[in-house]
BAZAKOL-359945 format. One record per residue: y, x, z of N, C-alpha, C, O, CB in turn; residue number from 1. Coordinates in Angstrom, 3 decimals, always signed. Glycine has a CB too. Example, Ala and Ser with C-alpha at 12.3 -4.5 7.8 and 13.67 -1.06 7.14 Angstrom:
2
- n.py;n.px;n.pz;ca.py;ca.px;ca.pz;c.py;c.px;c.pz;o.py;o.px;o.pz;cb.py;cb.px;cb.pz;k
- -5.690;+13.190;+7.800;-4.500;+12.300;+7.800;-3.300;+13.200;+7.800;-3.319;+14.236;+8.465;-4.473;+11.308;+9.046;1
- -2.250;+12.850;+7.080;-1.060;+13.670;+7.140;+0.030;+12.900;+7.870;+1.138;+13.409;+8.039;-0.598;+14.084;+5.725;2
end
This chain:
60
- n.py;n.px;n.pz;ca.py;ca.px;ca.pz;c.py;c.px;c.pz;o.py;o.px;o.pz;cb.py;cb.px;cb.pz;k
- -1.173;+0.845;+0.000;+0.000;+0.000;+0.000;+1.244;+0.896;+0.000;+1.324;+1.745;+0.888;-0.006;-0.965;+1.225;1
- +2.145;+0.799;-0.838;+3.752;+1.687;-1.069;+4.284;+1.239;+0.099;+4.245;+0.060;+0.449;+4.922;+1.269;-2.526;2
- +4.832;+2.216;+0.782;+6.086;+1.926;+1.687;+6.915;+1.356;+0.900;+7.053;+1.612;-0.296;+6.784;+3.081;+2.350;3
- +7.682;+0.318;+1.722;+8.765;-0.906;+1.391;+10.033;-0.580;+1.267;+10.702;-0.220;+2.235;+8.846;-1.944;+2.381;4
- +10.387;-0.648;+0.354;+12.131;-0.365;+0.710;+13.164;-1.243;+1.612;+13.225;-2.472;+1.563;+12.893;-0.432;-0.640;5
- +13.623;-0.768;+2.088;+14.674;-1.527;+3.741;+16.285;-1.679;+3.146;+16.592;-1.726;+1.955;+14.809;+0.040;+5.621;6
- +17.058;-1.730;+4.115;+18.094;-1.836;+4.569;+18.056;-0.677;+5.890;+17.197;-0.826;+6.759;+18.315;-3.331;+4.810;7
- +18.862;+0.265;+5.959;+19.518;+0.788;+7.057;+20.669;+0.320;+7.743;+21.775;+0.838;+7.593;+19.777;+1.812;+6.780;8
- +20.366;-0.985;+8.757;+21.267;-1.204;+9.206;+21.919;-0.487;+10.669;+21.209;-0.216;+11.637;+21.052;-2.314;+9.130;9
- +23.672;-0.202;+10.601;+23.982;+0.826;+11.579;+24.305;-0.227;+12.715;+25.313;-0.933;+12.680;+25.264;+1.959;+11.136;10
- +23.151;-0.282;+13.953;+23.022;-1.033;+14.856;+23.945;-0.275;+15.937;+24.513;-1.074;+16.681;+21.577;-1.304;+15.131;11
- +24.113;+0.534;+16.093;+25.368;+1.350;+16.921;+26.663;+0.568;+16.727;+27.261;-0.273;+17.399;+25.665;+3.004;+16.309;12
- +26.861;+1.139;+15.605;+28.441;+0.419;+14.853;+28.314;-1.005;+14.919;+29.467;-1.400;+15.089;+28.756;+0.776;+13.024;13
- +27.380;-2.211;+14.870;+27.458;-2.873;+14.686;+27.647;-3.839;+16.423;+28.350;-4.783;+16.782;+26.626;-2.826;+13.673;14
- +26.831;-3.156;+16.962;+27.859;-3.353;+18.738;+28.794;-2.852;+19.754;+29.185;-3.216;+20.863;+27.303;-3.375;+19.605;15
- +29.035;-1.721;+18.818;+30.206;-1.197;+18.900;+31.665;-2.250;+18.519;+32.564;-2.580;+19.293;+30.017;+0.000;+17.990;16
- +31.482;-2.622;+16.961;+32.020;-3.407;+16.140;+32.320;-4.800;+17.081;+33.480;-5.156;+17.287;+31.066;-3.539;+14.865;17
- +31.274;-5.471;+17.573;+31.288;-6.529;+18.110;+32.141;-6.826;+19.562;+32.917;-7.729;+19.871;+30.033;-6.715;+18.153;18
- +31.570;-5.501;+20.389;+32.210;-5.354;+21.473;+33.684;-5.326;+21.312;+34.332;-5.889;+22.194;+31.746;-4.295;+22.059;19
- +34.566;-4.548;+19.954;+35.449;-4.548;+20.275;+36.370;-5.903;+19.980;+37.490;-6.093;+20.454;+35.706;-3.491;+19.920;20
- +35.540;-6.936;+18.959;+36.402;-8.194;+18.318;+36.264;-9.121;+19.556;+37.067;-9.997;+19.878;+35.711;-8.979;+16.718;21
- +34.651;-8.650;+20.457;+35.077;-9.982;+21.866;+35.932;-8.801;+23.111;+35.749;-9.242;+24.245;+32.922;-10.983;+22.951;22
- +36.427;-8.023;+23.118;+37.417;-7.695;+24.026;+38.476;-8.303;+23.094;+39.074;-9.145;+23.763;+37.551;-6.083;+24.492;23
- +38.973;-8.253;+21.853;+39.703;-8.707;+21.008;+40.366;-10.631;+21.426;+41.440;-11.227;+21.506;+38.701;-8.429;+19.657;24
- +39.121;-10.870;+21.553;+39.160;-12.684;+21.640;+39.370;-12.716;+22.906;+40.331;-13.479;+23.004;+37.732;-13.716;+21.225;25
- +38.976;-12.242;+24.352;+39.426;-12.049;+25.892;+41.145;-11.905;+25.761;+41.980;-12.757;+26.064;+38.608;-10.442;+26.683;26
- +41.387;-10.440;+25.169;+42.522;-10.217;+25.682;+43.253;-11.534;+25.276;+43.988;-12.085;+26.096;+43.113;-8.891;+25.226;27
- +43.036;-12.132;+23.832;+43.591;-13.225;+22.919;+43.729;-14.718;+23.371;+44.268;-15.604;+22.709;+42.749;-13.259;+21.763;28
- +43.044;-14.878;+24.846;+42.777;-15.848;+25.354;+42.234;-16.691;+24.468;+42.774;-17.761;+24.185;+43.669;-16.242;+25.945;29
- +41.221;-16.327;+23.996;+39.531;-16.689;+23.606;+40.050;-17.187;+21.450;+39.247;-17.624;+20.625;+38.634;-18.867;+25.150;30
- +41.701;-16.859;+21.179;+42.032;-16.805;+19.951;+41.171;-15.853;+18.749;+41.007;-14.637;+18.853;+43.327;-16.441;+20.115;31
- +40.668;-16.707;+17.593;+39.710;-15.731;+17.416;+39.864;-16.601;+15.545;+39.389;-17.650;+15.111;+37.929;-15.768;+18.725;32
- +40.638;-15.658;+14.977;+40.915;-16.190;+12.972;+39.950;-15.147;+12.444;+40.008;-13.918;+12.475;+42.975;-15.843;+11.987;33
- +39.000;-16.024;+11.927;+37.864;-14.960;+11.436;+38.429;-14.245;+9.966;+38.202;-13.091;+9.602;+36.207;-15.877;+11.129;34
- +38.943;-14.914;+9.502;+39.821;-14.708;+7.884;+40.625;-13.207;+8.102;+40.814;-12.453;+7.148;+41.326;-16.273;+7.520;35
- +41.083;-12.875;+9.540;+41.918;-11.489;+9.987;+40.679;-10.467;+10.668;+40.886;-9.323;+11.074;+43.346;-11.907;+11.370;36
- +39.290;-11.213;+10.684;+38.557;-9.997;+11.298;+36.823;-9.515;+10.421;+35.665;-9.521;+10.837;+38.284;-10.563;+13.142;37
- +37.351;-9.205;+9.297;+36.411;-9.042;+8.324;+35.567;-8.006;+8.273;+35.994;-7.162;+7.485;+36.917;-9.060;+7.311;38
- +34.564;-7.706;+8.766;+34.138;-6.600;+9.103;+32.728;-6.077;+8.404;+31.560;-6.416;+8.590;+34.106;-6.704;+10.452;39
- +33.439;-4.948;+7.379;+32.371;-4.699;+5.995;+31.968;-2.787;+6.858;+32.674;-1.789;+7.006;+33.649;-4.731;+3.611;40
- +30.349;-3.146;+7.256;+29.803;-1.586;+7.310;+28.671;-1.042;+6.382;+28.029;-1.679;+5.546;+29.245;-1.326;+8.698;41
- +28.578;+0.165;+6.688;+27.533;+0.580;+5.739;+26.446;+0.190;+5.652;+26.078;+0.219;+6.827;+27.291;+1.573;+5.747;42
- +24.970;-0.461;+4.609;+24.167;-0.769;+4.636;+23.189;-0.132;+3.703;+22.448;-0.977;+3.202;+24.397;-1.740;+4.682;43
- +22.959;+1.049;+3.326;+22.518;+1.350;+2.324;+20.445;+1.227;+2.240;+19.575;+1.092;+3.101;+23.302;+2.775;+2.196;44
- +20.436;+1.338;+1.040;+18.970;+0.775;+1.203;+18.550;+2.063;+0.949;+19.171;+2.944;+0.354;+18.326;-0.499;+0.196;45
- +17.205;+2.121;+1.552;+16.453;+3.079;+1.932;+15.172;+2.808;+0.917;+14.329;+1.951;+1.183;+16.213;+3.042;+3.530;46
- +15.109;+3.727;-0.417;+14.292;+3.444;-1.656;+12.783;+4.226;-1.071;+12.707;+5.347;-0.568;+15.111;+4.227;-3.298;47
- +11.808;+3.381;-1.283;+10.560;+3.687;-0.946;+9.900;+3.779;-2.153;+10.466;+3.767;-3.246;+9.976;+2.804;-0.052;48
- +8.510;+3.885;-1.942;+7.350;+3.665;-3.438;+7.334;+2.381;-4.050;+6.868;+2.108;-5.156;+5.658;+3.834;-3.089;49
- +7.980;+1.477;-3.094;+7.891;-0.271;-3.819;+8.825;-0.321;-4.898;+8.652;-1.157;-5.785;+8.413;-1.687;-2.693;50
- +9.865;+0.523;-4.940;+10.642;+0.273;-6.716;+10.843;+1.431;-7.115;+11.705;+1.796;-7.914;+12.232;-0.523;-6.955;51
- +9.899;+2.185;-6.470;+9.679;+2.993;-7.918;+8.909;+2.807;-9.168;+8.185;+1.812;-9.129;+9.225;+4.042;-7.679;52
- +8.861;+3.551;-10.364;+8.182;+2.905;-11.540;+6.904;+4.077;-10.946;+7.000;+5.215;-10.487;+9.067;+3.016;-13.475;53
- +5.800;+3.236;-11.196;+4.430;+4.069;-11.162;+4.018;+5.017;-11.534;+4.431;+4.974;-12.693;+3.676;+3.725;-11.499;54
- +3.256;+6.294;-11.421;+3.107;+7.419;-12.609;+2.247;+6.690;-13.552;+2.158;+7.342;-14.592;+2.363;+8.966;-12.147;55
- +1.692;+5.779;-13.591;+0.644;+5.330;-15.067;+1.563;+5.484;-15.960;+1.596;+6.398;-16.784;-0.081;+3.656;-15.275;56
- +2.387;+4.562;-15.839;+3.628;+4.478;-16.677;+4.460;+5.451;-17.203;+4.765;+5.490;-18.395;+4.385;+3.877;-16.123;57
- +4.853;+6.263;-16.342;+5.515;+7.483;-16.479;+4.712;+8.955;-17.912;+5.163;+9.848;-18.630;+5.421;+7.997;-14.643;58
- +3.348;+8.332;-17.580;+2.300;+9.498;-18.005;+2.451;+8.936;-19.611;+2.542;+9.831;-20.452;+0.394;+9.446;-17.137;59
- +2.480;+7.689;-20.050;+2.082;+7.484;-21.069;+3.568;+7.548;-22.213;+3.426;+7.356;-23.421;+1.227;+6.186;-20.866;60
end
């Protein structure tokens, strides 16, 4: 069976990230415009044997 290709998601940053939008909504007295708190991190996928092209293929 090929190892699967993933998602690396950065679970650090991502409660890091969180922690700081709910100290954000506390200090805000619980004010919270999601449209001003858009929060794009890295996700890159992690390529395994599942999309790679096969050597059969490759050989011929």
């Amino acid at each position: 069976m090929p190892g699967l290709t993933t998602m690396s998601l950065p679970l650090r940053m991502m409660g890091n990230t969180s922690v700081k939008l709910l100290m954000g909504m506390i200090r805000d007295n619980g004010h919270f415009d999601p449209a001003d708190n858009i929060v794009r991190l890295p996700c890159p996928i992690l390529e395994r044997a599942s999309v790679k092209v096969p050597s059969e293929i490759l050989d011929n």
